[in-house]
Kinemage of the C-alpha trace (Angstrom):
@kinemage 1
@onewidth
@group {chain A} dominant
@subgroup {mainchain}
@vectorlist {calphas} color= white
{ca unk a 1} P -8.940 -9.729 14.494
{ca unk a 2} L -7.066 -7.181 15.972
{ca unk a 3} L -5.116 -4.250 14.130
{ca unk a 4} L -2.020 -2.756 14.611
{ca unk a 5} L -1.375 1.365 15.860
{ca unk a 6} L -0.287 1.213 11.838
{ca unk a 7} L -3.547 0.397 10.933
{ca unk a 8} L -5.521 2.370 13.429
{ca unk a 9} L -3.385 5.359 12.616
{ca unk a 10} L -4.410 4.968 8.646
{ca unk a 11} L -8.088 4.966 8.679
{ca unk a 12} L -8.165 7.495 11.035
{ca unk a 13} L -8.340 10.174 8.532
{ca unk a 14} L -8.844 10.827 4.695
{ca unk a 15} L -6.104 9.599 2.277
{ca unk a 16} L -4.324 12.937 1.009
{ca unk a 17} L -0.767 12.146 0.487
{ca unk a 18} L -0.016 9.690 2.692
{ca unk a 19} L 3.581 7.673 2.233
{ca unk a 20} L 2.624 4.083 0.900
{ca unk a 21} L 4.774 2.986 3.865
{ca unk a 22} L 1.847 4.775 5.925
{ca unk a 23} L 0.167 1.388 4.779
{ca unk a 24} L -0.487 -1.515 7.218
{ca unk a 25} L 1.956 -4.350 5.376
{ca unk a 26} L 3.683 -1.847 3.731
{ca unk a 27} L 7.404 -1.204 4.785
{ca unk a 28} L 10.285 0.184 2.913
{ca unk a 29} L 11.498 -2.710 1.401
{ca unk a 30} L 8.266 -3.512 -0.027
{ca unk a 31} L 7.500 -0.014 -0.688
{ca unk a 32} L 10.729 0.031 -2.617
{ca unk a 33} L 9.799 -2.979 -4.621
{ca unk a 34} L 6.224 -1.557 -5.804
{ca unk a 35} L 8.345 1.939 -6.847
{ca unk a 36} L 10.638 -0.301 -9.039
{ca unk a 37} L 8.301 -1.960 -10.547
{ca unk a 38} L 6.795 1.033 -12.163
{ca unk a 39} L 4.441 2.270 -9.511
{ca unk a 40} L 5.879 5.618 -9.120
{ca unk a 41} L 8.049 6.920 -12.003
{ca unk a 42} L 8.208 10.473 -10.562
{ca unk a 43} L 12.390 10.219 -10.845
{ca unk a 44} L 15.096 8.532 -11.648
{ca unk a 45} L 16.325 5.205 -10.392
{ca unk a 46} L 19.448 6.689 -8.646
{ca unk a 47} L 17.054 8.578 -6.127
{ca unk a 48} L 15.876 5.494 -4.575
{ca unk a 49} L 16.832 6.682 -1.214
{ca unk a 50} L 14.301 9.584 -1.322
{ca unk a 51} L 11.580 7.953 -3.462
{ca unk a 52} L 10.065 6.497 -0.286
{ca unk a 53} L 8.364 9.700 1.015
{ca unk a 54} L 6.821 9.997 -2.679
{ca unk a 55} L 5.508 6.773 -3.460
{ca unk a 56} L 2.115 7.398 -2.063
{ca unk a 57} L -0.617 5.264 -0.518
{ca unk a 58} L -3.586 6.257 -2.936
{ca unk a 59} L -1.467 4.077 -6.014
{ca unk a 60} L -1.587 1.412 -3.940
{ca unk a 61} L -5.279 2.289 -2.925
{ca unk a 62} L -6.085 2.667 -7.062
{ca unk a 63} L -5.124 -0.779 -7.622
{ca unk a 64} L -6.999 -2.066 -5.347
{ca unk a 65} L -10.191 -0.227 -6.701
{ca unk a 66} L -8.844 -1.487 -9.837
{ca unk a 67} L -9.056 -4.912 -8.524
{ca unk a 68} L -12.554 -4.333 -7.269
{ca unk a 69} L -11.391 -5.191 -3.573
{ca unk a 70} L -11.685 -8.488 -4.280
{ca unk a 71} L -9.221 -10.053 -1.495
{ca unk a 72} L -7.909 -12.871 -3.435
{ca unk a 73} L -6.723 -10.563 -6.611
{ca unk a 74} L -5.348 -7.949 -4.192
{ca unk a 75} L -3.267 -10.096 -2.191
{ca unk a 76} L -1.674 -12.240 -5.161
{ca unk a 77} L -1.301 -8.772 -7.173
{ca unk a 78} L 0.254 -7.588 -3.884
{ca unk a 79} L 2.735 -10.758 -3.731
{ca unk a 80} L 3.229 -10.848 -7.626
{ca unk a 81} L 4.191 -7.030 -7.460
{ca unk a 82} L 6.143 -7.214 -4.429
{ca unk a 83} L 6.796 -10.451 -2.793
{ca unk a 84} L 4.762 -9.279 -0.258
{ca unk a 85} L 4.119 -12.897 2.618
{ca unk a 86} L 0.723 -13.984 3.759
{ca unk a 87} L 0.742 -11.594 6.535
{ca unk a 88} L 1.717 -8.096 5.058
{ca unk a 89} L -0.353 -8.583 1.800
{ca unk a 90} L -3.723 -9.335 4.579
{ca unk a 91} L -2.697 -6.350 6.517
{ca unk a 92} L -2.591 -4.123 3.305
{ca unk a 93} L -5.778 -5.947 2.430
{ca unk a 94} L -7.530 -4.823 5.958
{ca unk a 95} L -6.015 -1.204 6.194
{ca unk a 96} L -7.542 -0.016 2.570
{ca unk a 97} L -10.765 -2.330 2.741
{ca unk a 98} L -11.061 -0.548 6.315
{ca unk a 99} L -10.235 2.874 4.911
{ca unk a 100} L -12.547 2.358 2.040
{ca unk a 101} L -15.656 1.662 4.306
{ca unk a 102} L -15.020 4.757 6.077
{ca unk a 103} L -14.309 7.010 3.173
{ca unk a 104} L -15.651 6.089 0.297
């Protein structure tokens, strides 16, 4: 399977506070989608336009600890949460299992 510069540039280096759109899968729109769905509740629902730099990767990454990295729950969390398709949500899926096996 090959990986995209996305996903090579993610688990390149420890978490800190990475963007979730930093995420392989993970764009704005479905960045924005996770924030209004009560992933990041850091302000107000009028900033949405500046929310995206804040919603980070790690609450993404908790959920899937959460979710024991089980693939299947991930990806239809993932889709549930934010429509994510087939593709995106196994792109996610890759980057944090990949990122996991490196750093944790």
């Amino acid at each position: 399977m090959t990986t995209s510069q996305k996903h090579r540039d993610f688990v390149a280096e420890p978490m800190g506070e990475k963007p979730v759109g930093s995420l392989a899968g993970i764009g704005e729109v479905l960045g924005k989608k996770l924030e209004e769905r009560g992933f990041d509740k850091s302000h107000s629902t009028e900033q949405h336009a500046l929310y995206f730099a804040r919603l980070q990767a790690y609450v993404v990454l908790g959920q899937f600890l959460v979710l024991k990295k089980d693939e299947d729950l991930f990806r239809e969390w993932l889709k549930d949460t934010c429509g994510a398709n087939a593709k995106q949500s196994r792109d996610c899926f890759g980057c944090l299992r990949e990122w996991c096996d490196a750093f944790l």
